[in-house]
C-alpha positions as CSV (number, residue, x, y, z in Angstrom):
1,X,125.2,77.7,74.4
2,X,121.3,77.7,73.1
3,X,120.9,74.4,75.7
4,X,122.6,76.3,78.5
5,X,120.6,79.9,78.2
6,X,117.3,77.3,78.1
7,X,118.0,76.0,81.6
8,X,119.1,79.0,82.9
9,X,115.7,80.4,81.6
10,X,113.9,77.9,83.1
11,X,115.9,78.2,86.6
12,X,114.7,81.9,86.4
13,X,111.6,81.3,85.7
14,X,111.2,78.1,88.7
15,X,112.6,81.2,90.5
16,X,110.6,84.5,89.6
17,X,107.3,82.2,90.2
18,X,108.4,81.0,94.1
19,X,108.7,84.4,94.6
20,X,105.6,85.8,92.8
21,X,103.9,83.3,95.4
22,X,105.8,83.9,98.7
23,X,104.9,87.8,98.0
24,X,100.9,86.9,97.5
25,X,101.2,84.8,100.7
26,X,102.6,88.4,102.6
27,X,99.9,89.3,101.0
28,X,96.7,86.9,101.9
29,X,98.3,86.7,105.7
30,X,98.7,90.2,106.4
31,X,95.1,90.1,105.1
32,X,93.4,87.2,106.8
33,X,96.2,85.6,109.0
34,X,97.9,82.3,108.9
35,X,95.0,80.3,110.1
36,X,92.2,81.7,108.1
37,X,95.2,81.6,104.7
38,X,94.6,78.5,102.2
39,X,96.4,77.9,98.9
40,X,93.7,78.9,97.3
41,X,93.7,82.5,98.6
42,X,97.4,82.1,98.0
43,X,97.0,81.1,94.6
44,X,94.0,83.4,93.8
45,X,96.1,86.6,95.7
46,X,98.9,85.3,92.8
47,X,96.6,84.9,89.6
48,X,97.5,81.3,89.4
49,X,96.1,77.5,89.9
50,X,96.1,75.8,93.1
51,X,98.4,73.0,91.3
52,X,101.3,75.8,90.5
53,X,101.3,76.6,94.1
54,X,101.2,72.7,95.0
55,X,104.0,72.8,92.1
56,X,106.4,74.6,93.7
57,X,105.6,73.7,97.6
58,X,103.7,70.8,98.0
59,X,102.1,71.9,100.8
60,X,100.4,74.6,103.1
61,X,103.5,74.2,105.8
62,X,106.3,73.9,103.1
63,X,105.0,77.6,101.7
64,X,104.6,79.1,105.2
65,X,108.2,77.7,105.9
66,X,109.5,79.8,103.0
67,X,107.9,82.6,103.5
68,X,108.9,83.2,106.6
69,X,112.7,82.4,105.3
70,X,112.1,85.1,103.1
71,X,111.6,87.8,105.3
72,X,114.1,86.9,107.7
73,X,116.6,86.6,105.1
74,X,115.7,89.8,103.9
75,X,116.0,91.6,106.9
76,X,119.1,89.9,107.9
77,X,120.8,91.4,104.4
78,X,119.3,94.4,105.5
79,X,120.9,94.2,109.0
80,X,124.3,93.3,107.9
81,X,124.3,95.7,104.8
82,X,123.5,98.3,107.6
83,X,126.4,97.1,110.4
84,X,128.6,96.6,107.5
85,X,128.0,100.4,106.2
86,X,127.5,102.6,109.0
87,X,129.9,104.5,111.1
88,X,132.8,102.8,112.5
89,X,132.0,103.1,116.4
90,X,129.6,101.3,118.3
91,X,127.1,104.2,119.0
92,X,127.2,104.7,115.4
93,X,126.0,101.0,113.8
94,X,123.4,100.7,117.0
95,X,121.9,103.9,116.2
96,X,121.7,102.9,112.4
97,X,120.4,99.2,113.4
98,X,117.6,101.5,115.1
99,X,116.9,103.6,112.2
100,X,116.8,100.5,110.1
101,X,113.8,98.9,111.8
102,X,112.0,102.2,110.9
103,X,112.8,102.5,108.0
104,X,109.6,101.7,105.3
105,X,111.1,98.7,104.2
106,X,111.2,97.2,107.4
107,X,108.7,98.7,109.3
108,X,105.7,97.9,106.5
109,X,102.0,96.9,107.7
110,X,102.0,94.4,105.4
111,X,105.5,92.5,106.7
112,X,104.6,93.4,110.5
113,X,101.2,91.5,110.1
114,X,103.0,88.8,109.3
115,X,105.6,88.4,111.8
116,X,103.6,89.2,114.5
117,X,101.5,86.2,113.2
118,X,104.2,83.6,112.7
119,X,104.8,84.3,116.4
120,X,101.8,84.2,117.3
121,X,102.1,80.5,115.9
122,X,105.4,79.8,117.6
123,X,104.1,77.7,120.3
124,X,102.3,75.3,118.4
125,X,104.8,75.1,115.2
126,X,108.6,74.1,116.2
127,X,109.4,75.1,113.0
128,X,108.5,78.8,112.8
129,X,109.9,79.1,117.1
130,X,112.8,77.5,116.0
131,X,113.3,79.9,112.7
132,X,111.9,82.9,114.7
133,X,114.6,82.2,117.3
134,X,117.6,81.4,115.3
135,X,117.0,85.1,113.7
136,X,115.8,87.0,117.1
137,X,119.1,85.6,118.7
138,X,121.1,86.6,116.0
139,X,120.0,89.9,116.4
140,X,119.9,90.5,120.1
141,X,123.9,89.3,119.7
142,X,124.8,91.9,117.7
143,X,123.1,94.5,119.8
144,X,124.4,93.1,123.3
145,X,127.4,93.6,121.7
146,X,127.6,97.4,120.3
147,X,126.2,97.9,124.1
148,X,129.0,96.5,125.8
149,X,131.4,98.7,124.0
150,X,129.5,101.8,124.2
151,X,129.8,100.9,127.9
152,X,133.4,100.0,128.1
153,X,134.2,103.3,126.0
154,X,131.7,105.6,128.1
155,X,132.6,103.9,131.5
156,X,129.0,104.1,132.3
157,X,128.4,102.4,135.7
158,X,125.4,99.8,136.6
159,X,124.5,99.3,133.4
160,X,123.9,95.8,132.0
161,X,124.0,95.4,128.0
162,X,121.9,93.0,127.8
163,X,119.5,94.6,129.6
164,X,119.7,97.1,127.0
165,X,119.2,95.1,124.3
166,X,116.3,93.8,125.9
167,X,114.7,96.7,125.9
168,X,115.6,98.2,122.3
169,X,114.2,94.8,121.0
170,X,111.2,95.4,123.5
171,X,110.5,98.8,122.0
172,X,111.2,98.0,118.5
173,X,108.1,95.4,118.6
174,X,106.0,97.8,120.7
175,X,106.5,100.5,117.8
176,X,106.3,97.9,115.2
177,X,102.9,97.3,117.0
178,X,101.5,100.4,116.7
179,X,102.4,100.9,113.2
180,X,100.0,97.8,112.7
181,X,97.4,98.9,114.9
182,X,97.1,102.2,115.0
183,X,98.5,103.2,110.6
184,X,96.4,106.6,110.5
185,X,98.3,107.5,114.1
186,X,101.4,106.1,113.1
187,X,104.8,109.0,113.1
188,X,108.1,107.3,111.6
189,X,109.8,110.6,113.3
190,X,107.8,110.5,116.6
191,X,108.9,106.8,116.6
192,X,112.5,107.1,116.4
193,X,112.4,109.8,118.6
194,X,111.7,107.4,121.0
195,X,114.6,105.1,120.4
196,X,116.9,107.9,119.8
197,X,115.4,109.3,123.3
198,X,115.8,106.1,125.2
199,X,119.5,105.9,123.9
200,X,120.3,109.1,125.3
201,X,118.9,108.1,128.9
202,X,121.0,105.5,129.0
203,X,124.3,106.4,126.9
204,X,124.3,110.4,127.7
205,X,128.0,110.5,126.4
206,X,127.4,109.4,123.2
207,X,123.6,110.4,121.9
């Protein structure tokens, strides 16, 4: 028993220190960006050596890799937590996926500066376009989806769902946008006003 709590000790310990670094690279990013980042700042940011951070990742790319994992697979927990929970029709969960990428854990300056800078780097890394898509399509699914039975229930006419999720994923980064540029202007109200607004324009039955 006293061999088996050692390892798992260990383990947590292996564990709680990827994260403590993957949480100072959010940080040095949102900071500086991914191109100006080393694993120095990284490992300065964390109060560590360089060699713990080469410890646990080996490299620049390997780190970058798994901090971008991280958030996704956060906010895909977060996403399906939120489907999962919300009301049982379709104009219900879309309207809580909405409110979701408002909410402060989502919509933080922090995370935003660092997914707008992996895709920024999407072109030139096959590995954070094909991460960055595998996610984004994921989403866009879902939402399609919840559109096209809103539209089968409300009967609506000329309207295409995926159109519609186009947009709420276009509107979703503009707002996430101006939370990152624009912080002292920034209204989490105003801002789901917006979506909540745009719902209504296009599914007057049901919002």
């Amino acid at each position: 028993m006293a061999v088996a709590a050692t390892k798992s000790n260990r383990t947590a310990s292996k564990e709680a220190r990827r994260q403590q670094l993957i949480e100072a690279t959010i940080k040095c990013i949102s900071k500086r960006g991914i191109g100006s980042t080393t694993l120095g700042d990284v490992a300065r940011e964390a109060g560590l050596s360089q060699g713990i951070v080469n410890l646990h990742f080996e490299s620049k790319d390997n780190l970058f890799n798994e901090t971008l994992r991280y958030l996704a697979e956060e906010y895909k927990s977060l996403f399906e937590k939120t489907l999962e929970k919300s009301g049982p029709d379709a104009a219900d969960k879309l309207l809580a996926l909405m409110e979701l990428d408002l909410k402060p854990s989502v919509c933080d300056q922090k995370k935003i500066a660092v997914w707008f800078g992996f895709w920024g780097e999407v072109k030139a890394m096959p590995a954070y376009r094909k991460m960055c898509n595998e996610y984004d399509h994921g989403y866009d699914r879902v939402i399609e989806r919840l559109s096209k039975e809103i539209i089968a229930e409300g009967k609506y006419d000329n309207i295409n769902a995926k159109n519609i999720a186009d947009v709420l994923s276009s509107l979703t980064n503009g707002l996430w946008l101006s939370c990152l540029i624009s912080p002292k202007n920034w209204d989490r109200h105003a801002a789901l006003e917006s979506v909540k607004g745009y719902l209504k324009s296009v599914f007057p039955q049901h919002y």
